[in-house]
C-alpha positions in Angstrom: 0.0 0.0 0.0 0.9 3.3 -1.0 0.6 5.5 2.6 1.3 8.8 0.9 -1.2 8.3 -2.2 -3.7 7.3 0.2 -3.5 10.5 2.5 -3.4 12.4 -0.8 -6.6 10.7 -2.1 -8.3 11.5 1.6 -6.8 15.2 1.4 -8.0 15.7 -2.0 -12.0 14.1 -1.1 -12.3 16.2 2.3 -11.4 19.5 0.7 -8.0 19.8 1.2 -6.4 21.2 4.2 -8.0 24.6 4.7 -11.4 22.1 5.5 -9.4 20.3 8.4 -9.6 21.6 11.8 -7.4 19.0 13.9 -6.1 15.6 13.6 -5.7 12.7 15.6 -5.9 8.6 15.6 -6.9 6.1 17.8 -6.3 2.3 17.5 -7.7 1.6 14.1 -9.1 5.0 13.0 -7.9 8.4 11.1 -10.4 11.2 13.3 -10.9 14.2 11.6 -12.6 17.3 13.0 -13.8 19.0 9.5 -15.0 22.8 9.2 -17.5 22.0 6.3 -19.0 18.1 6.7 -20.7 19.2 3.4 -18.1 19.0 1.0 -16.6 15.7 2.3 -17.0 13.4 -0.7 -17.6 9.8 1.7 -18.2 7.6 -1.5 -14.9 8.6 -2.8 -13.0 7.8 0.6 -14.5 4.7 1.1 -13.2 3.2 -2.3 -10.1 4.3 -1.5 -7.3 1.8 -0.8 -7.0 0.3 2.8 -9.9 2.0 3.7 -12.7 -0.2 6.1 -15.4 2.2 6.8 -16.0 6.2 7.0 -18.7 7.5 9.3 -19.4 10.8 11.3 -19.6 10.4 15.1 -19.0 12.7 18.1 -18.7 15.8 15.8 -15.3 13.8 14.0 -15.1 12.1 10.1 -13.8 8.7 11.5 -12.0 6.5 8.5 -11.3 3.0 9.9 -8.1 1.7 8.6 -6.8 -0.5 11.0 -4.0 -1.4 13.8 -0.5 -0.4 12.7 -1.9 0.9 9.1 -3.5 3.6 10.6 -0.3 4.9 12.1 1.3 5.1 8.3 -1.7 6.8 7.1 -1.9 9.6 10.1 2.3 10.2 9.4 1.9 10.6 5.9 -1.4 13.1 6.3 0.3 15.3 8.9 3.1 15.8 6.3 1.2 16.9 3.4 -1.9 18.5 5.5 0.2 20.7 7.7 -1.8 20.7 10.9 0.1 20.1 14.3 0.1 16.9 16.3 -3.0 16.7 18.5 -3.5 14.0 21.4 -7.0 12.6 21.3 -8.1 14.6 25.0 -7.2 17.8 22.3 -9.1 16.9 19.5 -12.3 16.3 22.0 -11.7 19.9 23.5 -11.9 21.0 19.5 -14.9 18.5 18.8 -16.7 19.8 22.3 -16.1 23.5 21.2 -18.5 22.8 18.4 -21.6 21.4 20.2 -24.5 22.5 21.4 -24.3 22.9 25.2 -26.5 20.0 25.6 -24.0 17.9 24.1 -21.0 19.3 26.3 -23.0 18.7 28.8 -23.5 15.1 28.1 -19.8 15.0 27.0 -18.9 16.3 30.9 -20.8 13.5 32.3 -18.9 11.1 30.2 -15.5 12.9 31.1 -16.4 12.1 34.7 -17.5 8.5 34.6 -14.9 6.7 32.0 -12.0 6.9 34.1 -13.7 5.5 37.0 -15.0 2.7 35.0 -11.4 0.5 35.0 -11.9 1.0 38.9 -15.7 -0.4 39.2 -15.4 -3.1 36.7 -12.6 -4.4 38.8 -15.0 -4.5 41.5 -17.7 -5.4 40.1 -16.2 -8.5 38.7 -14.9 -9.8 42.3 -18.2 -8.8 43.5 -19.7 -11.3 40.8 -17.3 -13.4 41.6 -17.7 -13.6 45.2 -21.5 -13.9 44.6 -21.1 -17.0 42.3 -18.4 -19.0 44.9 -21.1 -18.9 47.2 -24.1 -19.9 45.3 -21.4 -23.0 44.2 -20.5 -23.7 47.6 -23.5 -23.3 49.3 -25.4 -25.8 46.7 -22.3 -28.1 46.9 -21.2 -27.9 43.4 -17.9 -26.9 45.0 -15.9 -27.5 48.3 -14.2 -24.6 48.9 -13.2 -22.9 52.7 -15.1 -19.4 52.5 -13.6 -18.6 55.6 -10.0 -18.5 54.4 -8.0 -15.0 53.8 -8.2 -15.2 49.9 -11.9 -15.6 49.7 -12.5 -13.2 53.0 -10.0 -10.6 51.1 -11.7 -10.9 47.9 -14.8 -10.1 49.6 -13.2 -7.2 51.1 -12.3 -5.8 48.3 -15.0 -6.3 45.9 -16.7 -3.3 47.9 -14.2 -1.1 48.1 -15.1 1.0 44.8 -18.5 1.4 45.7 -18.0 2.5 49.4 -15.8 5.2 48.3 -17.5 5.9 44.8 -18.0 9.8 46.1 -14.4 10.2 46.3 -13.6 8.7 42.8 -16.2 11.3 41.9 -15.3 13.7 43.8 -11.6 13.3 42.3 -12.5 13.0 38.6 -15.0 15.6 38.5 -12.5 18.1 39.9 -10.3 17.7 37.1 -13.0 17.9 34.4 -14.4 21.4 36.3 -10.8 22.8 36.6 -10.5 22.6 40.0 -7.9 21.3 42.6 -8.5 17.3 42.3 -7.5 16.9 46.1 -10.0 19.6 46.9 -12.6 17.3 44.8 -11.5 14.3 47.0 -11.8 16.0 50.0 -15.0 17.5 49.0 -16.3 14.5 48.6 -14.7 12.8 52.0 -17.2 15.5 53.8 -20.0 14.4 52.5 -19.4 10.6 53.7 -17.3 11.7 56.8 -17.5 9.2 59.6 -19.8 12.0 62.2 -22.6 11.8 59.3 -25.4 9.3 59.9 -23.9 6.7 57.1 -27.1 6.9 54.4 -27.7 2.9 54.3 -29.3 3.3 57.8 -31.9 5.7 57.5 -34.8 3.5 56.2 -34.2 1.3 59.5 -33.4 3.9 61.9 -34.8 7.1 60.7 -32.7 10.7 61.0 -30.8 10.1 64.1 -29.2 14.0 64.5 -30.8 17.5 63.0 -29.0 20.3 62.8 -29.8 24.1 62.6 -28.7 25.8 59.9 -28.3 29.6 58.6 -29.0 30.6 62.6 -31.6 29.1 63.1 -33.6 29.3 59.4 -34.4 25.6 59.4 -32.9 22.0 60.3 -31.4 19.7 58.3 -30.5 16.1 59.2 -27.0 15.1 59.7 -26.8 12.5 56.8 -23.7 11.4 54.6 -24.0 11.1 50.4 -23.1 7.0 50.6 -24.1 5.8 47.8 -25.3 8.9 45.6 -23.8 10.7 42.7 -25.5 13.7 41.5 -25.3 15.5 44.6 -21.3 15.1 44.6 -20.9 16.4 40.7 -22.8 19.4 41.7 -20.9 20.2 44.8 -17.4 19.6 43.1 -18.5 21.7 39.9 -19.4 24.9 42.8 -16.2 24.2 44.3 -14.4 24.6 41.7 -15.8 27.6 40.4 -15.1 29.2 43.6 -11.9 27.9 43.8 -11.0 29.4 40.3 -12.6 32.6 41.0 -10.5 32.8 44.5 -6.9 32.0 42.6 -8.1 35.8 40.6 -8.5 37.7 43.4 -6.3 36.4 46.8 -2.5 38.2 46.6 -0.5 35.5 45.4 1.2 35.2 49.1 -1.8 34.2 50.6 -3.2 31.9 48.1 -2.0 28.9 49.0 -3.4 29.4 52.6 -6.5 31.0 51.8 -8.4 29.9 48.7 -8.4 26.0 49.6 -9.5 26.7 53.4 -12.9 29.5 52.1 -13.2 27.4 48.8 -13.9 24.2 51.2 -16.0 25.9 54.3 -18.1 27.8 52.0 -19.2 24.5 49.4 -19.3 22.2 52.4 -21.5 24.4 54.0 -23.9 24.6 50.8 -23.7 21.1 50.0 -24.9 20.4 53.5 -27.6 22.7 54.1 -28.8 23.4 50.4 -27.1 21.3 47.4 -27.2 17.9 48.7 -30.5 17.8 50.2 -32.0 19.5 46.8 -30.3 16.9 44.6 -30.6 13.8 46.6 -34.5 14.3 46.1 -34.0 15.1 42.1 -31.8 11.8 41.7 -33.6 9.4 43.6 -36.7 11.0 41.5 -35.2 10.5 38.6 -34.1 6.4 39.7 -37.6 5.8 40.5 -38.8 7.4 37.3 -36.4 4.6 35.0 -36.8 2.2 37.6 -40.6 2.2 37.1 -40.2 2.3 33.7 -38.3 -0.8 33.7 -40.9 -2.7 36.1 -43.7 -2.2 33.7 -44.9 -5.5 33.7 -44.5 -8.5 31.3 -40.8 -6.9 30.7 -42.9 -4.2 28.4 -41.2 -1.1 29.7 -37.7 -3.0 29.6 -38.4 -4.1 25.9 -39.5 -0.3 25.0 -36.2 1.0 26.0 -33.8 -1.5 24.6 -35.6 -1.0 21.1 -34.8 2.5 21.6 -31.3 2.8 23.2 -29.3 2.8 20.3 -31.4 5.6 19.1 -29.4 7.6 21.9 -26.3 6.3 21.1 -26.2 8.4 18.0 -27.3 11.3 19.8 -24.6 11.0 22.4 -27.4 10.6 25.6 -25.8 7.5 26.3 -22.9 9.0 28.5 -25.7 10.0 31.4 -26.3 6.4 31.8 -23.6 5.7 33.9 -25.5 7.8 36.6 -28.4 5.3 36.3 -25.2 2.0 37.0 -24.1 3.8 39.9 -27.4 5.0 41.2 -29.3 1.8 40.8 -26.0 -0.1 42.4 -26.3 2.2 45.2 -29.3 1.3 46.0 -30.6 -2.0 44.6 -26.5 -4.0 44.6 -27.4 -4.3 41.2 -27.8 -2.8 37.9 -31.0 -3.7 35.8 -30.1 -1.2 33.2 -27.0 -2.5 31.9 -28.7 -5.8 30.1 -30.9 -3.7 28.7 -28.0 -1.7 27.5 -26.0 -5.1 26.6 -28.9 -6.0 24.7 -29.1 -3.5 22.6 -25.4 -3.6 22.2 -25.9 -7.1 20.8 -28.7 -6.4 18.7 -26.6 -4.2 17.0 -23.8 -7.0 16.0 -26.8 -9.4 15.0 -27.5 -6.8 12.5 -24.4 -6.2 11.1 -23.9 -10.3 10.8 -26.4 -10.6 8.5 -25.2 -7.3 6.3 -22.2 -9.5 6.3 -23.4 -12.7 5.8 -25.3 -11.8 2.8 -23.5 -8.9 0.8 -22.0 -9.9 -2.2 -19.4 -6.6 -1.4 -16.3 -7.5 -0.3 -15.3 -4.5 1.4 -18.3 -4.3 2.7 -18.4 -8.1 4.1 -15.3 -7.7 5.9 -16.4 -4.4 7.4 -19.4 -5.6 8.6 -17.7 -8.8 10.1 -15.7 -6.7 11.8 -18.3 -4.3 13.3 -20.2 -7.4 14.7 -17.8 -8.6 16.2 -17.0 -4.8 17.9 -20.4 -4.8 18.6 -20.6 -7.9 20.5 -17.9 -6.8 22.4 -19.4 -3.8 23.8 -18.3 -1.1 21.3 -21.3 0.0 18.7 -20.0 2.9 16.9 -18.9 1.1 14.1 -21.6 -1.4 13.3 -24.1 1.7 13.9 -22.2 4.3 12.0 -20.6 2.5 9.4 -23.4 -0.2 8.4 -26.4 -0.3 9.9 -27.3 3.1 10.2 -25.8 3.8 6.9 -28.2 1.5 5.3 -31.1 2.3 7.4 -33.7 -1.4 7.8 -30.5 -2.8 9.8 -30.9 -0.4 12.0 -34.4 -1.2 12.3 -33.7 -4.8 12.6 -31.3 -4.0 15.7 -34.2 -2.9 17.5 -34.7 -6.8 18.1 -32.8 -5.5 21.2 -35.8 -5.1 22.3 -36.5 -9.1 22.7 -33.2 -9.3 25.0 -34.5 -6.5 27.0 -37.7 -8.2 27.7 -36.6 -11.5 28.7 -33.4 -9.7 30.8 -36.5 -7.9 32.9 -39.4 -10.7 32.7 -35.9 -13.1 34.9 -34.9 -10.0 36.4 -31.5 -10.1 35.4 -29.0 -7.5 36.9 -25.0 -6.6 37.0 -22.6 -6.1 39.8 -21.3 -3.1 38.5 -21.1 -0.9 34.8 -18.8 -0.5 32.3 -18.4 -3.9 30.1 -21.4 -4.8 27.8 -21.9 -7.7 25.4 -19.6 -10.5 25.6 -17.8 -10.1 28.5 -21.2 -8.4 30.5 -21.0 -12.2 31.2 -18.9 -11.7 33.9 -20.7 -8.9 35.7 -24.0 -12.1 35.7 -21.9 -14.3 37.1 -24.2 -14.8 39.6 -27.6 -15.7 37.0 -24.9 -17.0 33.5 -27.7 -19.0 31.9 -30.0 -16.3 31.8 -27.6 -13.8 30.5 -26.3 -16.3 27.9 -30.2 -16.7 26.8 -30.1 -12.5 26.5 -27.2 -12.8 24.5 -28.9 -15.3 22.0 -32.1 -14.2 21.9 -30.6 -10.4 21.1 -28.6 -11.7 18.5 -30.8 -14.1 17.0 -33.3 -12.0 16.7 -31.9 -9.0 15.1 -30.2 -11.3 12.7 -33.6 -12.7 11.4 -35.0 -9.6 11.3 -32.2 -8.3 9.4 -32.5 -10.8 7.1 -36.2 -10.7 6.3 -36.2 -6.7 6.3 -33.3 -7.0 3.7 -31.3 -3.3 2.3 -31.0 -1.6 -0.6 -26.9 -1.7 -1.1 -25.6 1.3 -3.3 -23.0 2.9 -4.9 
């Protein structure tokens, strides 16, 4: 393959250089941010040699190439278009800069939860874990001693994310707002510190402790933020707009003493008295809002929303979701929103099988082999983008989603924690396999068919 003729040929079909904002690549894609998405000739780029797929997503022109290709390609474009090396954090601050503010805002939300993700899936797997060592022991399909360190550590730890969950909050909001992230930490250790009632006892032991607030305006009751999410965003995003606003106007000399100490007093003491009691009664509104939605019975309300989800995948929405995890894992141990999600993650990879399956295209065949098989393992954006959507009744047919979503509600099947969909959501079910594995199949299977019988008109 010729690496410079190819960045030529994608040069020439995007309109040159002056249409390029920034550049950047991931694993296996060429990400463009593009001034005019007009002008961008896709047919042309997509017979183009080496290329596996063009599609627009998250505000970028994303040409899938593949691992170690891609490199070639992105070294030979920044020669001849002349931009400057971006990493991929910059190309999303160019990308964001171009949204509506809905969109940033969803984008912040997702800024927040991805890195914490590594640290709950860990968890939530030894938490699985845990929970299916003791179904086997305790219905003697293993002999194992649950009283020995490694099983009474593993239990230990499986928790660990979950009981501190504020401070990896806390921590990664502050860097996304701008603020001190040890300020964020600490921020969020108030709110679960120790002289708090912890929040798990309440429903058993009512509000132990009130307090009088603003001299004497009303009472609030001493309770800590276990378990809650919204209520620690809010408080960190405050924080750090006081602290930034503080680092402009204390004399340099005294900065260092003076802005963390107000910054801290003054958003503890609002997150206490006013913030955290106003948002702890928005998010657990909005948790019983999807959570009656997916108890609708006969799995109907469950089925609605995984016909739909992908639908907000191409919007972006998706990103909030991870307060629904976290929220629902707070409160219930489990989440019943990620199968829905893992269904319709599935769906989405049946679909795309049976674009490959049956195009004569070769290109195409391979692509869509190769999207399936992302899909299936959690990561959509190419079989939506670069098939499916592209030729519309797939996308339709992935909506068999919905099937897995109604049978993952009618057994009420949830995870130990967020993060990993498809394949490997396996082991966040450890504790109910089968039924997962019957998710899986029926998600698939029935996408597939439906792909199938819908059938697509394939183009040039």
């Amino acid at each position: 393959m010729d690496y410079k003729k190819v960045a030529e040929n994608i040069l020439k079909e995007i309109g040159n250089s002056e249409n390029v904002i920034s550049v950047a690549h991931c694993a296996t894609s060429l990400r463009l941010v593009i001034k005019n998405n007009d002008i961008v000739n896709k047919e042309a780029i997509e017979n183009i040699e080496g290329v596996k797929g063009v599609f627009f997503a998250s505000g970028q022109l994303q040409i899938i190439f593949g691992t170690g290709v891609v490199n070639h390609i992105y070294a030979e474009f920044m020669k001849l278009s002349g931009k400057e090396e971006v990493s991929k954090e910059e190309l999303k601050q160019v990308v964001a800069s171009k949204e509506s503010k809905f969109k940033q805002l969803i984008k912040t939300l997702g800024d927040i939860f991805v890195p914490i993700i590594p640290a709950i899936v860990a968890c939530g797997l030894m938490m699985g874990l845990t929970e299916a060592i003791n179904y086997c022991v305790n219905n003697g399909f293993l002999s194992l001693n649950i009283n020995s360190s490694w099983f009474v550590f593993l239990k230990m730890f499986s928790n660990a994310a979950y009981i501190f969950l504020p401070i990896l909050i806390g921590f990664s909001s502050a860097k996304v707002f701008g603020g001190n992230q040890f300020l964020g930490a600490v921020m969020a250790m108030i709110m679960i510190h120790p002289d708090l009632q912890n929040a798990w006892s309440v429903a058993s032991e009512g509000y132990q402790t009130m307090q009088s607030v603003w001299f004497g305006l009303y009472e609030i009751p001493l309770v800590g933020y276990q378990g809650h999410v919204i209520p620690i965003i809010i408080s960190v995003f405050i924080m750090s707009k006081i602290e930034i606003k503080l680092h402009k106007i204390v004399p340099s000399i005294l900065d260092l003493f003076v802005t963390p100490l107000v910054t801290l007093f003054i958003t503890g003491y609002l997150t206490l008295t006013i913030i955290g009691p106003i948002f702890v009664f928005l998010e657990n509104g909005l948790l019983d809002v999807v959570l009656k939605i997916v108890q609708i019975p006969f799995g109907i309300g469950s089925a609605i929303v995984g016909g739909i989800y992908s639908s907000t995948v191409v919007t972006g929405i998706h990103h909030m979701y991870s307060i629904i995890d976290f929220g629902q894992i707070a409160q219930y141990g489990l989440t019943y929103w990620l199968p829905i999600a893992s269904a319709a993650n599935l769906a989405q990879g049946g679909a795309a099988l049976a674009v490959a399956v049956r195009t004569k295209d070769k290109k195409l065949k391979f692509l869509a082999y190769l999207a399936a098989l992302s899909a299936m393992l959690g990561i959509t954006e190419p079989a939506i983008f670069g098939v499916n959507l592209r030729y519309g009744k797939p996308f339709i047919a992935a909506a068999g989603g919905a099937a897995g979503a109604l049978y993952a509600s009618i057994v009420h099947l949830g995870a130990t924690a967020t993060g990993v969909t498809g394949i490997f959501g396996i082991l966040l079910h450890l504790h109910a396999p089968i039924n997962y594995l019957i998710m899986m199949g029926i998600s698939i299977v029935v996408s597939f068919l439906v792909a199938l019988a819908l059938g697509w008109k394939e183009s040039k």
